[in-house]
N, C-alpha and C positions, 0 to 999 in steps of 0.2 A: 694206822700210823699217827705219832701223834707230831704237832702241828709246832713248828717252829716261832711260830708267829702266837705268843700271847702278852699278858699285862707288861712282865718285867721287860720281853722286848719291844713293845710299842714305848715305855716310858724310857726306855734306852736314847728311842728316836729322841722324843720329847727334850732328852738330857742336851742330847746334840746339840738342840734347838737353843735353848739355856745357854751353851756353850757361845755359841753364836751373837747371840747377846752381850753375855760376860766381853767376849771379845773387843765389843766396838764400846766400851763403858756403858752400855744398856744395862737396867737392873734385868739379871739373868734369871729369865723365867721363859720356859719354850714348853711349846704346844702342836702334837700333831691332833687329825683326825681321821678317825678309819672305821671304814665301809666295807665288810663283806672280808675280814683280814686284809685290807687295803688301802694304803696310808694314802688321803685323799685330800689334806690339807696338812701345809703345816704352817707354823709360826712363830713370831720369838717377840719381845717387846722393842717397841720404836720408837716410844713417847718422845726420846730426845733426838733421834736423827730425823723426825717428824713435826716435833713440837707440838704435839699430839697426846693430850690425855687418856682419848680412849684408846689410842694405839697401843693395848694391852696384847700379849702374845697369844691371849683366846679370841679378841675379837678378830687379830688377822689371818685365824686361822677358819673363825666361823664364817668368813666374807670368802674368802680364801672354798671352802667348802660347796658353799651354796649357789658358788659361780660353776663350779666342778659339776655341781650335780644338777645344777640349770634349778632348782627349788630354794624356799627360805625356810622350809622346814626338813631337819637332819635327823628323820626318823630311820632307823635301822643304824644309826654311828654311835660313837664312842668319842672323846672327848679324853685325849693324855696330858697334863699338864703338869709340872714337875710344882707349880704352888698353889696352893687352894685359891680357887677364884674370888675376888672381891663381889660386892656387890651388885658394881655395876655389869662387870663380867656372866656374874649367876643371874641375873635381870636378861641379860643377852641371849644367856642359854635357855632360859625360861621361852623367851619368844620364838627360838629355834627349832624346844619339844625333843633336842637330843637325848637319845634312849638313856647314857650313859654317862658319867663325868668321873674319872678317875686322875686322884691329882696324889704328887707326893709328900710335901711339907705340908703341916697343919701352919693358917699363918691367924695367931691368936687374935691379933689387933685390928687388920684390915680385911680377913677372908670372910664371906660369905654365913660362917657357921657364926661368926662373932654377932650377926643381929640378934640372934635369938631363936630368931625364925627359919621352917626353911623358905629359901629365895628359889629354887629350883623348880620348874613342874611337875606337880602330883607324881607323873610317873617317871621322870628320873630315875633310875640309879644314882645316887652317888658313895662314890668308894675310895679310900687311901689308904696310904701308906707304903704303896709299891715304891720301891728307893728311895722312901724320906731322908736316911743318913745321907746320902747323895748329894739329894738336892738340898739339903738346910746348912749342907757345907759350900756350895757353891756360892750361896746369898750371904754364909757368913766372912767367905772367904771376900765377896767383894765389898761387901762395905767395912770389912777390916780397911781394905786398900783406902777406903774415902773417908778415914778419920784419922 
């Protein structure tokens, strides 16, 4: 039987999360994490209901996670985020050893891939493009609104 639960709907969730965001004028970017097909974290950005830089919608999800799973390291999980992690973000994930990092928008200027380098651990997965149109219309929808 095959299994209802894969990429396009984990990053579904993710969208929600985004959504979520968009909602409260958050730059909308959402993040679940999941364990065994099982969303076990999720997340959305905060930085201004928080006043919080790092309150980025991966790191609340990796906090979020590693209190769930009682560990700081998120081996056997996956990592849905609907924008390519920035640096500080793939720095986070780096220290976490999450198996997998699947995001939807490539983001040229600020993500992760933009150093050069990879920022991820050795054994990462990292994978995109599941609902890119999606999510690169959500971010362009809302900073249409802020200009």
């Amino acid at each position: 039987m095959l299994s209802p639960f894969n990429d396009e709907y984990f990053m579904k969730q993710a969208f929600l999360e985004a959504q979520k965001a968009f909602d409260v004028d958050e730059v909308p970017v959402g993040a679940v994490i999941v364990c065994k097909n099982q969303i076990i974290a999720r997340g959305h950005n905060l930085t201004e209901q928080l006043t919080d830089v790092t309150a980025h919608a991966e790191i609340q999800a990796i906090t979020a996670a590693a209190q769930y799973l009682g560990a700081k390291y998120l081996k056997e999980c996956t990592l849905f985020v609907t924008l390519e992690p920035c640096c500080m973000c793939a720095g986070a994930l780096y220290w976490s050893q999450i198996d997998r990092v699947v995001f939807g928008a490539r983001d040229a200027k600020r993500g992760a891939s933009a150093s050069g380098g990879s920022l991820y651990h050795p054994a990462t997965i990292v994978e995109n493009g599941i609902m890119e149109n999606e999510c690169r219309q959500l971010l362009k929808d809302f900073f249409s609104k802020k200009r």
